[in-house]
C-alpha positions in Angstrom: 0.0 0.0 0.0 1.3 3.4 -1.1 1.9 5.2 2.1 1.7 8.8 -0.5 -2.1 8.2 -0.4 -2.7 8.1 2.9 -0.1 9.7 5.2 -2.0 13.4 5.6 -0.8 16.7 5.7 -2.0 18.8 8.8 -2.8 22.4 7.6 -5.4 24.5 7.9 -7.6 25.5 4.7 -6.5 28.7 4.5 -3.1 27.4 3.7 -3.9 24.8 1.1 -6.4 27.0 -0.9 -8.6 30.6 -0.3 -9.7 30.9 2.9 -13.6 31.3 3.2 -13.7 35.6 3.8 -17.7 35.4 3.9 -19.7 37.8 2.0 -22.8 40.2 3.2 -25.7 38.4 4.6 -28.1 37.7 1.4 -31.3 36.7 3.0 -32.9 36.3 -0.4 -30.7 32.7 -0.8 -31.9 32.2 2.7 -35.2 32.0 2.2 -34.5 29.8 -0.7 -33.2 27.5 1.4 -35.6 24.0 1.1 -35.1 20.8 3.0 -37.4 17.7 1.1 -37.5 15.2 4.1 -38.5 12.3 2.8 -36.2 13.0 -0.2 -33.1 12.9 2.4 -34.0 10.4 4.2 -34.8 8.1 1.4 -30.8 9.1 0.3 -29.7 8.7 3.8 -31.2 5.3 3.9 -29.3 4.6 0.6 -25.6 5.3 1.6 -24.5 2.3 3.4 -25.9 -0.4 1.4 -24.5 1.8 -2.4 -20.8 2.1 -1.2 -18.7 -0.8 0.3 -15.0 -1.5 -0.5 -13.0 -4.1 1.0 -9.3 -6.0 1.1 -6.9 -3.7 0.6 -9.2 -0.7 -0.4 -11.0 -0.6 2.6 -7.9 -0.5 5.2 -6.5 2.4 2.7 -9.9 4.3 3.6 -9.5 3.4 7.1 -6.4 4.9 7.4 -7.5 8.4 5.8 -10.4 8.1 8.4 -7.4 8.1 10.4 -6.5 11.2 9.2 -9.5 12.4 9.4 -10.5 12.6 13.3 -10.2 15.2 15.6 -9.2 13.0 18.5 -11.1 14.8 21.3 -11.2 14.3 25.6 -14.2 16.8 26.6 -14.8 15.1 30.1 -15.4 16.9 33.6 -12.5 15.0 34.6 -9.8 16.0 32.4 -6.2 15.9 33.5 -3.2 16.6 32.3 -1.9 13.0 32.2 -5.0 12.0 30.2 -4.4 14.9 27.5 -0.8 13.7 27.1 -2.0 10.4 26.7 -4.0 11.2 24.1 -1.8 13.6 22.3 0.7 10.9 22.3 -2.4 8.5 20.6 -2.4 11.2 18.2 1.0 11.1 17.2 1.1 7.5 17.1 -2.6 6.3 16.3 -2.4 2.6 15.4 0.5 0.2 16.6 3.9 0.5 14.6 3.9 -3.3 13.6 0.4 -2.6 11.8 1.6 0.7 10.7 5.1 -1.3 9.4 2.9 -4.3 7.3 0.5 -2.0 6.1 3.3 0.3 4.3 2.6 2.9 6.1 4.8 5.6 7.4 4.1 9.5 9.4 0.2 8.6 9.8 -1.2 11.0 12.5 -5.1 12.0 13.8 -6.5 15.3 12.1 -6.0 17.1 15.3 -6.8 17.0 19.2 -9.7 18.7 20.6 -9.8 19.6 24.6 -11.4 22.2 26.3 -9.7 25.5 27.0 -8.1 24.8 30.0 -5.8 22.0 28.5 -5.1 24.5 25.4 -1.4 24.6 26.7 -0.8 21.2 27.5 -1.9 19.5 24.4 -0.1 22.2 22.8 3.0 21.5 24.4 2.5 17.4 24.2 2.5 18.1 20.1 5.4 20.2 19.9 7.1 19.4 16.8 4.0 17.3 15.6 2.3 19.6 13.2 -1.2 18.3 14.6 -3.2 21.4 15.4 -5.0 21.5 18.5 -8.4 22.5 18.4 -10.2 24.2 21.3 -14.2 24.2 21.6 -15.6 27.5 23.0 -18.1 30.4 23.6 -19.6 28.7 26.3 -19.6 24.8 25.0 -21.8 23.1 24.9 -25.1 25.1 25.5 -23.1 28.5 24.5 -25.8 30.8 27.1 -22.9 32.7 28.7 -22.7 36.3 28.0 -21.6 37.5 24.2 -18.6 39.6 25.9 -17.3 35.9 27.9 -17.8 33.5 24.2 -15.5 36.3 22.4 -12.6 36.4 25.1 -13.1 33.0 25.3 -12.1 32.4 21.7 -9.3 35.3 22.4 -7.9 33.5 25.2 -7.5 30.4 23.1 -6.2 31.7 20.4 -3.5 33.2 22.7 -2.8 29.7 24.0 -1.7 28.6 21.4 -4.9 26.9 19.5 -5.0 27.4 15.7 -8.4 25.8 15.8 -11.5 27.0 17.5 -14.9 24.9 17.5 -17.7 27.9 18.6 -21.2 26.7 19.3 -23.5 29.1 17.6 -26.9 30.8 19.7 -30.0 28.3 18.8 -32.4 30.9 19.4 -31.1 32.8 17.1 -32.2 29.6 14.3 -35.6 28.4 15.9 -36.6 32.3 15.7 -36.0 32.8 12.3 -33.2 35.8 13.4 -30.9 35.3 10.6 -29.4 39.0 11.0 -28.4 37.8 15.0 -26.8 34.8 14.2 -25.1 36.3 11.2 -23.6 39.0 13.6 -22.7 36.7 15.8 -21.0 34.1 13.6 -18.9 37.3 11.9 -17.2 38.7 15.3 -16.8 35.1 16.5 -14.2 34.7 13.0 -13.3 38.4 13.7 -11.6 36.8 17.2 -10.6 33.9 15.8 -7.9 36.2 13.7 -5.7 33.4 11.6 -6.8 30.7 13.5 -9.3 28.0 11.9 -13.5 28.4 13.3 -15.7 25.3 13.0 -19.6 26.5 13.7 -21.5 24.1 15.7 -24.5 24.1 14.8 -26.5 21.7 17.2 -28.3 20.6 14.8 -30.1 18.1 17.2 -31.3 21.3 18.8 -32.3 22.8 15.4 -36.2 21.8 15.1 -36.1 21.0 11.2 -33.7 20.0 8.7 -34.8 23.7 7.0 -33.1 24.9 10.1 -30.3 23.3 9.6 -30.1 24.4 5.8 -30.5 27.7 6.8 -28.1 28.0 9.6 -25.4 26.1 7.0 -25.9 29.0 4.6 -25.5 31.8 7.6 -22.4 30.4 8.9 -20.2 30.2 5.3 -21.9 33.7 4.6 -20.3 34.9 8.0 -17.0 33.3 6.9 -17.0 29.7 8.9 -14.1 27.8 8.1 -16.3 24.7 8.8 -19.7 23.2 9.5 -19.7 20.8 12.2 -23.2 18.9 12.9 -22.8 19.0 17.0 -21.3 19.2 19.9 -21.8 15.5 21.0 -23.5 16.2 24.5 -26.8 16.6 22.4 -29.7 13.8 22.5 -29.4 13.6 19.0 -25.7 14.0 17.3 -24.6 13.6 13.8 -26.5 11.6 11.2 -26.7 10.8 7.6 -29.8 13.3 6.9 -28.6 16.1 8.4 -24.9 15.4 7.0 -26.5 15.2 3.5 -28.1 18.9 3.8 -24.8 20.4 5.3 -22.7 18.9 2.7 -25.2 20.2 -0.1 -25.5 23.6 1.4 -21.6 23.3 1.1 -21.5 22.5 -2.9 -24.2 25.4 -3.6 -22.1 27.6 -1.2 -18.8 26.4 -3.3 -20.9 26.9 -6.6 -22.0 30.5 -5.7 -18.5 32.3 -4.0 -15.7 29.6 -5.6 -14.7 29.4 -1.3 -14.6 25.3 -0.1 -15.7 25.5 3.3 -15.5 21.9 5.5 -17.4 19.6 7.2 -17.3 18.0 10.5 -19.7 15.3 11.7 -19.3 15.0 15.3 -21.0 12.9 18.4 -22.3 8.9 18.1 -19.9 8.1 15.3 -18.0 5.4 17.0 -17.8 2.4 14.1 -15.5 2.2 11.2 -17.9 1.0 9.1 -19.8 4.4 9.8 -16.7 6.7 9.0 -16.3 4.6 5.6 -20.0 5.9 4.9 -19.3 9.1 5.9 -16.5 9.2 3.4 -18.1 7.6 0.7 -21.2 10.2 1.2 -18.4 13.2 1.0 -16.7 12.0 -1.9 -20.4 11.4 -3.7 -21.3 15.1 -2.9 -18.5 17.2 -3.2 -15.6 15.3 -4.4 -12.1 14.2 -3.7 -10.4 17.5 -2.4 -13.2 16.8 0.6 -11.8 13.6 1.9 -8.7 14.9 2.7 -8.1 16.7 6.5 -7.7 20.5 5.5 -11.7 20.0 4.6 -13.1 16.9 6.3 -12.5 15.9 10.4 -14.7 13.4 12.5 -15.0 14.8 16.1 -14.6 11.4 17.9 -12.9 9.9 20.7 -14.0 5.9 20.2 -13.9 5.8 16.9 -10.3 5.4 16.5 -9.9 1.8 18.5 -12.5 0.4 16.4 -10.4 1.1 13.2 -7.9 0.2 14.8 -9.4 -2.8 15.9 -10.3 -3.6 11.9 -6.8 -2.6 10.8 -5.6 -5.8 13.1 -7.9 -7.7 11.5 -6.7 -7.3 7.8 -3.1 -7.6 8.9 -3.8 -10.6 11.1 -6.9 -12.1 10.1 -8.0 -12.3 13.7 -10.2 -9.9 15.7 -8.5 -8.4 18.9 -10.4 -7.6 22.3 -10.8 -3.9 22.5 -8.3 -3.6 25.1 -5.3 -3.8 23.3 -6.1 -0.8 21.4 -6.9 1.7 24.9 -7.0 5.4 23.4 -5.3 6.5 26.6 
């Protein structure tokens, strides 16, 4: 296996291609904005059973799902030992002898994802790395602290060294129809961000209708999101193939109106390999090979990676291993 194809390259969008400036809040295209229901879901229902590679093919996807993951520890109990741990997963995310038979050489997670507070030490764990550490803010998950608090939130990570920032956007702002609010909002959370990388959470759990969610696509790229991530995982409902499907199509009409690429995220309950190589096969469907690579495509995840792991043993070996031997931390 050619290790080229699926070793990844950890830079942000903005330097790989044009980064996504936004453009003044066109309420017209809102508007326009449709969601057919039973269309999606019919197409969701599709996607597992239309796309299956195995062999050899199918360990080369799992390895750029690999690539793919923000490896993430957003627990109450967070330590320092358990980010290091987990930055040191990142750096080294399946076992060298698998690594070694496979072909496979400089394979790293997308990036790490930890709250604020362990900004710093995640940052100094991937010293050297190039994997970006991402930091989730204004006021994760529920973001209901005041305006002023989200933006020096975002400020104060920025300063700590994150070059990504995962903001939750306001849902009342959506469920009211107060596209102007949210657009605002979206634009001065960027505005903090400076250089470094903003995924929007949408919440879409939280979002009433997949209209909603259509909508609130379309007013994060206008606002200059550097990505469109389905949730923030601690919602009863997380990612999932319907609501993926009208993200990533508000993405292509976005892409076919301004020429900017703006990436996705699916994050929360994706926990199976077999579910990242439908995720992947629905993103290179919709929009194309440039969005299965890193700089446009992440899983937010923590599980997910022993699994493929776990199916990466099994190619090499033939033999399923207990779950154990592949501990994220």
């Amino acid at each position: 296996m050619d290790s080229k194809t699926t070793t990844a390259t950890h830079q942000l969008p903005q330097a790989l291609e044009p980064r996504n400036p936004g453009m003044d809040l066109d309420l017209d295209w809102v508007a326009r904005a449709r969601a057919n229901r039973s269309a999606i879901e019919r197409r969701a229902a599709s996607l597992p059973g239309r796309r299956s590679v195995k062999k050899d093919y199918q360990a080369a996807w799992l390895l750029k799902a690999i690539s793919c993951i923000d490896l993430t520890t957003l627990a109450g109990d967070d330590t320092e030992g358990r980010v290091r741990r987990l930055c040191a997963k990142a750096r080294q995310p399946v076992r060298a002898d698998l690594l070694a038979a496979l072909g496979v050489e400089g394979l790293t997670t997308g990036a790490v994802c930890v709250y604020h507070d362990m900004v710093e030490c995640a940052v100094d764990a991937l010293q050297g790395s190039g994997i970006p550490v991402a930091a989730v803010s204004t006021g994760f998950p529920a973001g209901l602290s005041p305006f002023h608090l989200r933006v020096a939130e975002i400020e104060e990570s920025v300063r700590a060294g994150a070059s990504e920032i995962d903001i939750v956007i306001s849902r009342r702002h959506v469920l009211t129809g107060n596209w102007q609010a949210l657009y605002d909002e979206m634009r001065a959370f960027r505005a903090a961000c400076g250089d470094a990388h903003v995924k929007a959470i949408l919440a879409t759990g939280e979002l009433g209708t997949l209209q909603n969610v259509a909508r609130a696509s379309l007013i994060c790229m206008m606002a200059g999101a550097d990505f469109i991530k389905t949730s923030t995982g601690k919602e009863s409902v997380n990612a999932t193939l319907p609501v993926t499907l009208v993200m990533v199509r508000a993405i292509r009409e976005f892409f076919d109106e301004t020429g900017y690429r703006v990436g996705y995220k699916p994050a929360g309950g994706i926990s199976k390999a077999k579910d990242a190589l439908t995720y992947l096969a629905l993103m290179k469907d919709e929009l194309g090979h440039p969005w299965v690579q890193p700089d446009l495509f992440r899983f937010g995840a923590s599980s997910l990676l022993g699994d493929i792991e776990r199916q990466l043993e099994h190619h090499v070996t033939g033999t399923y291993s207990a779950s154990w031997r592949h501990a994220l931390s």
